[in-house]
Steps between C-alpha positions, in 0.01 A plus 500: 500500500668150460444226275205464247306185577598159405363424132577208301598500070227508253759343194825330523724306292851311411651711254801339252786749537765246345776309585265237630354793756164535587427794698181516749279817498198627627244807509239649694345790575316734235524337171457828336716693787843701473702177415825430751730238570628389824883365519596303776808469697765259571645385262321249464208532773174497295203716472305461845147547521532834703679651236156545322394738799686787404346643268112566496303215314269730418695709266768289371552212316729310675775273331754285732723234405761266630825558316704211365578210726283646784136456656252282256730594192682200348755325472568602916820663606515216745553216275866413456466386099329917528728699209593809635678628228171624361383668827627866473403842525476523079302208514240655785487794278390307202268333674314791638450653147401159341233495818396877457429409083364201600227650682448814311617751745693832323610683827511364832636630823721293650557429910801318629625374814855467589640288176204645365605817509812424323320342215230774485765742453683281251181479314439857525797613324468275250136447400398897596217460279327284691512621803248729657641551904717333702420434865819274633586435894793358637654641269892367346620520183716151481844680591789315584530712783171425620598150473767496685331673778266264563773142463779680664440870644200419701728246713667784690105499644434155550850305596361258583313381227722616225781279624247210467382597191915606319627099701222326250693528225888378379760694723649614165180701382404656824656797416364565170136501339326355778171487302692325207641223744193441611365445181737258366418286803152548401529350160736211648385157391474402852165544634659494842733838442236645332225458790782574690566842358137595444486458854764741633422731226139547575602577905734745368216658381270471777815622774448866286148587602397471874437184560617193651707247221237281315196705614326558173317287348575505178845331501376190697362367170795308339348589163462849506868520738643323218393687202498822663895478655615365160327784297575785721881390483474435147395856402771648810779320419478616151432870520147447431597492165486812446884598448563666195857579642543895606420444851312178466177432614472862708646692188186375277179616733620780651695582165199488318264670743436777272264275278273517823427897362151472381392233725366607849629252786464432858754390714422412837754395736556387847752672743668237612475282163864376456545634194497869606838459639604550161310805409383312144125573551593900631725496131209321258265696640757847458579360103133424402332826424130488607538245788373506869680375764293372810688374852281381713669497869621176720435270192780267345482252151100441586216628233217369772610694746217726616666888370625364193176293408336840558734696280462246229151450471463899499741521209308199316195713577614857365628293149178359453295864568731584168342250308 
């Protein structure tokens, strides 16, 4: 099946969110299609142009954005005088309904990768209304636990690496929120400590998939290493803001899965995608009535890998024959 064909927007814009935010947003496809909008991963990573070849351009109208701080959105994540503060989940959430009014969309369905996911979910259960489907892949929900597994648990795998990746930061924090540490280095006023960290955080991230350190591409640009490593620690270190107490970050999605009822949702996953270690994706998809699950074999955290590009265009396909 694979991808739909490359296809570039027909409108775009800078919209004024607040807080001196202007986020970046696009659409293509079918102006008068079954409206959708795509939610990329990261944090902080950006909307990519293959992210628009999901869903058929032919049937949908297509709406992808960069979230605060990331891609073409301004001011960028990477710029030290950057105010986090006002780079949360709430604020993403706002954001997407001041974007859907802004361009006169009711329902749409909503696709998410990875951090995505978590914020398609999050969105979900609290804007139901406007929600037609959700289609979400590498799936997480922005656990502590699933947190943790990836800064600390995942060392057991790669030695290694982790031990480079724990030495980078002050002997007296190496045994705590790694992700935290991290991101006070990365809002140090020293430019040096916080190339430095970006650095070691970003091979971290690459030792995880199967690949050599400093292999993708991606993280050799100082900008987007910078803004990405200090937004993805940002939202990390501080339970994604999503706490609420009760169990933290994990005890608001899955607690709340029940608002899923009345929206159908996909949920394909890979089989050896980190997270399943946990079991979080087996227990959303067990708490949301109406959901599919969909494991597509010998795949890990990758949405363009050839089974799970297939399983996600198909669902994208089968939403849009529902009109």
């Amino acid at each position: 099946m694979g991808l739909y064909p490359e296809i570039e927007p027909y409108d775009h814009g800078m919209l004024d969110v607040g807080d001196g935010n202007r986020v970046h947003w696009e659409v293509c496809g079918d102006p008068r299609g079954k409206p959708a909008v795509v939610l990329h991963g990261g944090p902080g990573s950006g909307a990519s142009a293959n992210l628009r070849r999901y869903l058929d351009p032919a049937a949908y109208r297509i709406v992808l954005l960069d979230q605060r701080g990331a891609g073409r959105s301004t001011p960028h994540a990477s710029a030290y005088d950057t105010d986090m503060s006002v780079n949360t989940t709430g604020h993403i959430l706002a954001d997407l309904e001041l974007l859907r009014r802004h361009l006169g969309i009711e329902r749409w369905l909503v696709w998410g990768v990875s951090w995505g996911s978590v914020l398609g979910l999050r969105y979900a259960q609290t804007h139901p209304e406007a929600v037609s489907e959700l289609v979400l892949t590498a799936v997480a929900t922005g656990s502590g636990a699933e947190v943790a597994l990836l800064t600390r648990g995942l060392g057991n795998l790669f030695p290694e690496a982790f031990e480079r990746f724990r030495a980078e930061v002050p002997e007296d924090e190496r045994d705590g929120n790694l992700a935290a540490a991290y991101n006070r280095l990365l809002e140090s006023p020293d430019p040096e400590v916080r190339a430095r960290a970006a650095r070691a955080w970003t091979d971290w991230e690459t030792a995880m998939v199967p690949a050599p350190p400093r292999s993708v591409p991606r993280y050799e640009d100082p900008v987007f290493r910078m803004g990405f490593a200090r937004t993805v620690t940002h939202y990390w270190g501080g339970d994604h803001f999503l706490g609420e107490g009760n169990g933290g970050a994990e005890g608001v999605v899955l607690r709340d899965a029940h608002r899923l009822e009345n929206i159908p949702g996909t949920l394909v996953q890979g089989s050896l995608d980190p997270g399943n270690l946990l079991g979080t994706v087996w227990r959303l998809h067990h708490a949301w009535p109406g959901s599919e699950l969909i494991v597509v074999d010998e795949v890990g955290h990758n949405a363009g890998a050839p089974g799970m590009v297939d399983e996600l265009v198909a669902a994208t396909d089968r939403y849009a024959a529902r009109g």
